[in-house]
C-alpha positions in Angstrom: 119.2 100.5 115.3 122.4 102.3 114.3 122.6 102.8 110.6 125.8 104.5 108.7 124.8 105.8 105.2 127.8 106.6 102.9 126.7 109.0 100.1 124.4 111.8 100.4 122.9 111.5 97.3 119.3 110.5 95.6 119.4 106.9 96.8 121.4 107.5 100.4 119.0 110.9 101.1 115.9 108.7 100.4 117.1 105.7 102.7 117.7 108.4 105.2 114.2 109.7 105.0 112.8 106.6 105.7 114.5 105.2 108.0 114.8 108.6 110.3 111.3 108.6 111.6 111.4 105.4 112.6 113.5 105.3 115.9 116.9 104.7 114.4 119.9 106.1 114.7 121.6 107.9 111.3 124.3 109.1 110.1 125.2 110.1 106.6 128.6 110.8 105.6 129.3 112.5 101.6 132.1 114.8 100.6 129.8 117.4 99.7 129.0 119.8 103.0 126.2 121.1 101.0 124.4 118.2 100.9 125.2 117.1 104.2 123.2 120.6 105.1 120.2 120.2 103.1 119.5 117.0 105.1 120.3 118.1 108.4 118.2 121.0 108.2 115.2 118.8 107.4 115.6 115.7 109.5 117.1 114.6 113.2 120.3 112.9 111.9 124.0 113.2 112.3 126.2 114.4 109.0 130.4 114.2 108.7 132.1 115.7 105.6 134.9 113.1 104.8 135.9 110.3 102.0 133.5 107.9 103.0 136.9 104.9 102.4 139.1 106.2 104.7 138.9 104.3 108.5 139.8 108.0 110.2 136.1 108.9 108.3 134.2 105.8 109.4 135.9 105.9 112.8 134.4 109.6 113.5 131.5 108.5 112.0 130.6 105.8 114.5 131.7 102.3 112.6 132.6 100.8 115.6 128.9 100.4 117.4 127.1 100.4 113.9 124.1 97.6 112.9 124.5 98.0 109.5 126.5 100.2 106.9 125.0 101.3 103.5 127.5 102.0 100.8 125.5 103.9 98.4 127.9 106.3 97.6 129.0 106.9 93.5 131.7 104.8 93.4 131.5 101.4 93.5 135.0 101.1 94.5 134.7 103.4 97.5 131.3 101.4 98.3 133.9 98.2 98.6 136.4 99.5 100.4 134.3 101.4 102.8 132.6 97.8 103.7 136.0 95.6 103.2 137.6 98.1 106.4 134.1 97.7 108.0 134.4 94.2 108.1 137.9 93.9 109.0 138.8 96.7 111.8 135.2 96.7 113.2 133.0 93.0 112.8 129.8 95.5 111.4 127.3 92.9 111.3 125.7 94.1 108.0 126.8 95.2 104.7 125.4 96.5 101.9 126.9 98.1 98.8 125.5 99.9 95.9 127.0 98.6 92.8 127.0 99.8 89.4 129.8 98.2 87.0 128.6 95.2 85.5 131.6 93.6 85.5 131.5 93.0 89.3 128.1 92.2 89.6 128.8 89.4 86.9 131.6 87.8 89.6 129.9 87.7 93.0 132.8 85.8 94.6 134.2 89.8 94.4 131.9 90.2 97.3 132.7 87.2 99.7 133.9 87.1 103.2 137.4 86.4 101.5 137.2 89.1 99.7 135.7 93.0 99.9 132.9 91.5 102.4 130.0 92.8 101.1 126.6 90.8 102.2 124.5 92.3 99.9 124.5 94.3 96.8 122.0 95.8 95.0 122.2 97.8 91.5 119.5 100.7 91.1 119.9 100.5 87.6 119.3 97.0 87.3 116.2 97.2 89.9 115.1 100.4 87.8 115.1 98.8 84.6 113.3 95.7 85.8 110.6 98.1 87.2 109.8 99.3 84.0 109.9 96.5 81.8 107.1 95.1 84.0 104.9 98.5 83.3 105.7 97.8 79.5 104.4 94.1 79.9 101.3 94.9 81.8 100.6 98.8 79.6 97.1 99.3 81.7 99.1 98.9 85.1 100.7 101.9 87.1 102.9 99.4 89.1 103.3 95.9 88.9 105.6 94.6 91.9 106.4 90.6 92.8 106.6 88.7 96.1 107.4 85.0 96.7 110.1 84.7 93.6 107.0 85.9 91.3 104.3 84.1 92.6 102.5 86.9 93.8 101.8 90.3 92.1 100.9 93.2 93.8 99.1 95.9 91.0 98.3 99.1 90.9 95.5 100.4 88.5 93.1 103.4 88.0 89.8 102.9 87.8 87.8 104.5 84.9 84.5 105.6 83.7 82.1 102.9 82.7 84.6 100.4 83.9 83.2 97.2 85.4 83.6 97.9 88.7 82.7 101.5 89.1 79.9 101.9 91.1 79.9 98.7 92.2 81.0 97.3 95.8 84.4 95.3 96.1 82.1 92.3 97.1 81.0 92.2 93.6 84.4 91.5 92.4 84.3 87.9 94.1 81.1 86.8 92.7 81.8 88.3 89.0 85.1 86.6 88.8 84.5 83.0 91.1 87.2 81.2 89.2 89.8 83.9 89.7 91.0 84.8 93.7 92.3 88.1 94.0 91.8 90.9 96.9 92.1 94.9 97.0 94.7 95.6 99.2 94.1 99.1 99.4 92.3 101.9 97.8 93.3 105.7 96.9 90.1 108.4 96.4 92.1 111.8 95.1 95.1 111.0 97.2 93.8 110.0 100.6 94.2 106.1 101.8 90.9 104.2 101.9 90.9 100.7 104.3 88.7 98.2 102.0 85.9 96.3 103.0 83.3 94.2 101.3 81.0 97.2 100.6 83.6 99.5 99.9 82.5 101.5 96.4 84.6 101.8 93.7 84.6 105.1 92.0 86.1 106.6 88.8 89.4 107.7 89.7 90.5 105.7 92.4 93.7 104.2 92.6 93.0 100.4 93.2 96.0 98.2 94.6 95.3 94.5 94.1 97.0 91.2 94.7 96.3 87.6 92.7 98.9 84.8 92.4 100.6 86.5 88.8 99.1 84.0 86.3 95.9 85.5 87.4 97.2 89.1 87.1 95.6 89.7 83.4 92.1 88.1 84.4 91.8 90.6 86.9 93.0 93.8 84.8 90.5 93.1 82.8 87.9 93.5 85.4 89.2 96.7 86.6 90.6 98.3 83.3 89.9 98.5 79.9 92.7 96.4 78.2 94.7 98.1 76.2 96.6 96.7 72.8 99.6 94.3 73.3 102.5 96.3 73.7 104.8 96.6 70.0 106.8 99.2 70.0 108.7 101.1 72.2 110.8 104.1 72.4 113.4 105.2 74.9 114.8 108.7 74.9 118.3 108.4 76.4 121.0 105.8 76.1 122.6 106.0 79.8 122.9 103.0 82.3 119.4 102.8 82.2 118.4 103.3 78.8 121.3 100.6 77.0 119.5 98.1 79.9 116.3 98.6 79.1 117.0 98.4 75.4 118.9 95.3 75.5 115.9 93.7 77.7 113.3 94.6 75.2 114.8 94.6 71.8 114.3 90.6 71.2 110.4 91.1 71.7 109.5 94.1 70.8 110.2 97.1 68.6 113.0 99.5 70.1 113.9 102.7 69.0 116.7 104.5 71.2 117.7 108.1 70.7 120.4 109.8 72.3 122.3 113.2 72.1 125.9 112.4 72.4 127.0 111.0 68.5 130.2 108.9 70.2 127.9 107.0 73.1 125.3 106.3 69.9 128.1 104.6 68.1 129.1 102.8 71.2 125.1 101.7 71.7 125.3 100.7 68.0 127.5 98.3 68.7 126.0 96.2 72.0 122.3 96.8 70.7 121.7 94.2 68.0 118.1 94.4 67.5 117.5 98.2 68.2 117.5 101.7 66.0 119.5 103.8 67.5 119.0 107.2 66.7 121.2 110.6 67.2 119.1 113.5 67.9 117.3 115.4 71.0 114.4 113.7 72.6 112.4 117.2 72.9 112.9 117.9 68.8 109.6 117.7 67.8 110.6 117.4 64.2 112.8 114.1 65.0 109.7 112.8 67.1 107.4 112.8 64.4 109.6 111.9 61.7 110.3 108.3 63.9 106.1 108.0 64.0 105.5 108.9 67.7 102.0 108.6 67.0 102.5 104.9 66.5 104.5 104.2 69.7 103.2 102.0 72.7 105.1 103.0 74.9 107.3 105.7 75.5 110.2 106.2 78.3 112.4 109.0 78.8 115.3 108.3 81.0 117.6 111.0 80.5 119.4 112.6 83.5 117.8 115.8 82.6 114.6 115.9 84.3 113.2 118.9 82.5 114.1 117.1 79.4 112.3 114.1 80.2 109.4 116.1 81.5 109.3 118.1 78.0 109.7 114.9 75.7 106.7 112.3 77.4 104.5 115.9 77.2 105.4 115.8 73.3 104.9 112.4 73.1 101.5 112.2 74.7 100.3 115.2 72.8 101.4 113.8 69.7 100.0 110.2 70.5 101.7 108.0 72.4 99.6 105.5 74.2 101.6 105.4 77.3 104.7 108.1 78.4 107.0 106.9 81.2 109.2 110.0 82.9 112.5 109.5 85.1 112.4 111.8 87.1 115.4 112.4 89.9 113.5 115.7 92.2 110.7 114.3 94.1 109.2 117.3 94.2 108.6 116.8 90.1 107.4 113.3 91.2 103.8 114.1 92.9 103.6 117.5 90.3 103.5 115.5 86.9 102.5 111.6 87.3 99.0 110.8 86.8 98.5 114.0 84.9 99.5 114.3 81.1 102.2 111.8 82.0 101.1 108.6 82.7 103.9 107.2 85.2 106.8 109.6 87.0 109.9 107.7 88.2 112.0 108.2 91.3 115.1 106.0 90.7 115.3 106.1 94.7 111.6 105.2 95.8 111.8 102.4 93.3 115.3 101.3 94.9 114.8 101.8 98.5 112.6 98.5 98.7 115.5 96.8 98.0 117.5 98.2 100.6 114.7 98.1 103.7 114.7 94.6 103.2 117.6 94.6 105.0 117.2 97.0 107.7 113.3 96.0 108.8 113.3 94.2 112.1 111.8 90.3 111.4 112.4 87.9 108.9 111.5 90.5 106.0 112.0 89.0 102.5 110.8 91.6 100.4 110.1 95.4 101.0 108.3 97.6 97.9 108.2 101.4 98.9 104.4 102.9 97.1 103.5 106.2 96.6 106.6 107.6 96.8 107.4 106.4 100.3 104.1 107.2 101.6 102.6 103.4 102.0 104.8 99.6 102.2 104.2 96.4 100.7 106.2 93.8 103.0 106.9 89.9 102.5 107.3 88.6 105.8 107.9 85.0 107.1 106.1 83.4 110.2 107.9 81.6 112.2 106.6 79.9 115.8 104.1 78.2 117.1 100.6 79.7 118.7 102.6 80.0 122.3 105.6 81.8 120.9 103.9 84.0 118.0 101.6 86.1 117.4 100.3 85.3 113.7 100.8 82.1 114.0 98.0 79.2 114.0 95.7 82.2 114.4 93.1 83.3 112.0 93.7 86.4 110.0 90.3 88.2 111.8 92.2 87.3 115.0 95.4 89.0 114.7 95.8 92.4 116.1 96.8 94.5 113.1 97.3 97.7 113.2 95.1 99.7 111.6 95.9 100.7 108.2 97.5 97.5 107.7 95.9 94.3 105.6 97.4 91.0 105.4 96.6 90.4 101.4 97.9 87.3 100.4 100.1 84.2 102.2 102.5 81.6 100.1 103.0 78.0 101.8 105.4 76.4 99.1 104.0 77.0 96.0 100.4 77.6 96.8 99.4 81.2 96.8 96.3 82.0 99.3 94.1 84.9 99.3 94.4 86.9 102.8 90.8 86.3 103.6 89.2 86.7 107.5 89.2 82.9 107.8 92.4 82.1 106.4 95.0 80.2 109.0 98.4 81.2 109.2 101.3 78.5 109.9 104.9 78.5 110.6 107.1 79.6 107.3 104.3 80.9 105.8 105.6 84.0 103.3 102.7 86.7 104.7 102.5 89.9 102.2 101.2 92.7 104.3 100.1 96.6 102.8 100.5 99.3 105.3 99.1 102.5 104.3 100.8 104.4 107.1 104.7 104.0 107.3 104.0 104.8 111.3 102.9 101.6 111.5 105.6 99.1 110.4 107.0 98.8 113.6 104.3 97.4 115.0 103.8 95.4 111.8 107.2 93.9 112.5 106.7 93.5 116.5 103.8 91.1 115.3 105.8 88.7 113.5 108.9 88.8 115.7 109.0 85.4 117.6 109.1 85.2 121.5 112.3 85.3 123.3 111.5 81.3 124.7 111.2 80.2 121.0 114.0 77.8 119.9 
C-alpha cells in the first residue's frame, strides 16, 4: 500500500513506524529537513522537504498513485488543503486529517465531498483526553480501551501480592467468578509476552490483559486487584489543549484543581471552567503542591508540554501521597524509562492516537485498532464477512481457525450480545471479532484471515 504522511512530527513519526515494517510504501513530507533525517536514518522510507499544501509538494511526493494520505501535520488548515487538492487534481481514495480547532470539528459538513474532502478526522487531543478519563474512572486499571461502541472493554491490570489470583491458574478464574464471563487475552512476566492457557499461573507482577462485556469490567477488577477508593478528586498540572479538556470532562463529577504557569491562559481557563479551581503557580513547586493537599488527591495528571516537568511533578506527587500519578510524556524513550515505576502510568500522545489512525490503513473490514505497549502488541475489531466456502473464520469454530501464533480471538459481538472467545465458540457472518496480537509481525496474517474470497458477492 502507498501511504503519504504530511508532518514529521510525534503523531506522523509514530504512524510511520508502524506502518514501515509492514510492506508499505512511505513517504513523509515536513518542512523541517531535520526531522525528515532523523527518520530516514532509522527506517526504509522516502522524505521530501516542502509545504505539505502546495500541489508542486504532493506531486513530487507521489500523490498521484497514493492509497491513502494522512494529514497530521500542525495546522489544521494545511491538513485541509493538503486533502481538498488530493481529492480534486488526483481521486486519492483515502483521506484523513488531523484536526485540532474545535470549531471545525463542531461542523462536520466542513469536511464533506463538497467541501475540503476529508473522509476522516481524528483529534489526538480529544482521543487523549478520553483515554485518560477512562484510567480516572477505573483508578486500579493501567488501560481501559472499548470495542463494539462500548460493549466490550479490553483492561489492563497488574497483578499483586496476596491478590486472588496469584498463584493460582487462569482456570480458576472461571470457576471463582461463574456468573461473570471474562478471558485473559494476554499476559506480561517482566516485559516478555506470555500466550494464556488454562493452566497458565498468575504471578505477582504480571501484567494481565483481560476482556468482559464493560458492565462486567468492575466484577472482574475485583478478582485481579485490590479495589482501590472511588475516585474524588483530581488534579491536573497544565491548562493546554489537553488539560482545559480534561478539566471540563471531569469538573461536574469530581473535584478539579487545575494549575498552570502562564497568569493570562489562567484567566482565560477561569472563564470556560465553571466548576474547577484554577490555580497560577508551577506544578514542580513543592510548596504550592502541598499547600493545595497533594496528599489528599486521587488522582494526579501532569500534562504539560514539558516532559521533564511532568516527569518532576507526578515524582513529587507520589512521594508526597498521591494515590495514582499520570505523566504525558512526548519522547518515547521517557515512555518505557518511567511508567510502572514511581509513576503509575506514562503517556505517549502518539501510541494512544495511532489506533485511531490504523483503523484506516489495516487491510479488512477493521473497525477498531488500539496500539499496547507502546506499539509493541494490537488489539483489533474486525468484522466477518462470508460464508464457510468464501471465508476463513467463518462458520468455523474458534479451535479450528488457523491463527497465527501470538494471536487470541478474545471476545465476538453479534448485535448486542457480547461472547467470550472460547475454543467452542462459532463464528458467523457480521460478527464484530476482537483479536490480541502480541507480535505486530503478525497482523498481516491476522488480516489475510478475515479477508473474503475473491468469488464472494
Amino acid at each position: 500500500m502507498k501511504i503519504l504522511i504530511l508532518g514529521a512530527g510525534q503523531v506522523g513519526s509514530t504512524v510511520a513506524e508502524s506502518l514501515v515494517s509492514e510492506a508499505n510504501d512511505i513517504t513523509v513530507v515536513d518542512t523541517s529537513a531535520e526531522k525528515l533525517r532523523l527518520l530516514q536514518d532509522r527506517f526504509d522510507l522516502r522524505t521530501l522537504v516542502g509545504n505539505a499544501s502546495h500541489p508542486s509538494t504532493l506531486e513530487q511526493a507521489g500523490i498521484a498513485d497514493a492509497d491513502i494520505l494522512l494529514a497530521v501535520t500542525q495546522s489544521d488548515e494545511v491538513n485541509m488543503v493538503a486533502c481538498k487538492l488530493a481529492a480534486s487534481l488526483y481521486n486519492t481514495p483515502t483521506k484523513i486529517a488531523r484536526i485540532r480547532a474545535t470549531g471545525y470539528l463542531e461542523h462536520p459538513e466542513i469536511f464533506s465531498p463538497e467541501n475540503f474532502c476529508v473522509d476522516f478526522s481524528i483529534c489526538p487531543e480529544q482521543i487523549l483526553t478520553d483515554y485518560i478519563r477512562k484510567l480516572i474512572e477505573f483508578p486500579e486499571a493501567l488501560q481501559v480501551l472499548e470495542f463494539a461502541n462500548g460493549l466490550v472493554s479490553l483492561v489492563a491490570v497488574k497483578a499483586f501480592e496476596g491478590g486472588p489470583l496469584v498463584g493460582k491458574p487462569l482456570s480458576f478464574l472461571r470457576s471463582h467468578m461463574p456468573q461473570v464471563d471474562t478471558r485473559v487475552a494476554a499476559i506480561f512476566r517482566q516485559e516478555k509476552p506470555l500466550i494464556p492457557e488454562g493452566d497458565t499461573v498468575v504471578e505477582a507482577g504480571d501484567e494481565i490483559f483481560f476482556i468482559a462485556a464493560t458492565g462486567n469490567i468492575r466484577s472482574v477488577l475485583k478478582e485481579l486487584r485490590r479495589m482501590d477508593k472511588p475516585t474524588k478528586r483530581v488534579m491536573i498540572i497544565g491548562g493546554g489543549n489537553i488539560g482545559r479538556r480534561l478539566a471540563l470532562s471531569l469538573e461536574r463529577n469530581y473535584q478539579v484543581k487545575l494549575v498552570e504557569y502562564n497568569k493570562k491562559a489562567c484567566e482565560q481557563l477561569a472563564g470556560i471552567l465553571k466548576h474547577t479551581l484554577v490555580l497560577n503557580g508551577d506544578g514542580t513547586d513543592e510548596n504550592l503542591l502541598a499547600t493545595e493537599h497533594v496528599a489528599d488527591v486521587d488522582v494526579f495528571c501532569a500534562l504539560t508540554n514539558d516532559d521533564e516537568n511532568n516527569i518532576m511533578s507526578t515524582l513529587l506527587a507520589k512521594r508526597d501521597g498521591a494515590r495514582k500519578v499520570i505523566a504525558l510524556i512526548n519522547r518515547n524513550a521517557y515512555v518505557g524509562l518511567v511508567q510502572g515505576g514511581k509513576i503509575d502510568i506514562a503517556l505517549s500522545p502518539a501510541h494512544v492516537t495511532i489506533g485511531s489512525l490504523l483503523a484506516y490503513v489495516r487491510q479488512g473490514d477493521v473497525a477498531v485498532v488500539h496500539s499496547l505497549r507502546r506499539g509493541a502488541a494490537e488489539a483489533l475489531e474486525l468484522v466477518a464477512h462470508g460464508d464457510r466456502q468464501s471465508s476463513k473464520v467463518v462458520g468455523r469454530r474458534i479451535d479450528e481457525i488457523d491463527l497465527p501464533k501470538g494471536a487470541t480471538i478474545g471476545a465476538i459481538v453479534r448485535g448486542d450480545e457480547v461472547l467470550m472467545g472460547h475454543r467452542d465458540q462459532l463464528i458467523e457472518s457480521d460478527d464484530h471479532v476482537i483479536v490480541f496480537v502480541i507480535n505486530k509481525k503478525m497482523i498481516h496474517k491476522v488480516e489475510k484471515l478475515f479477508q473474503v474470497g475473491i468469488g464472494f458477492l
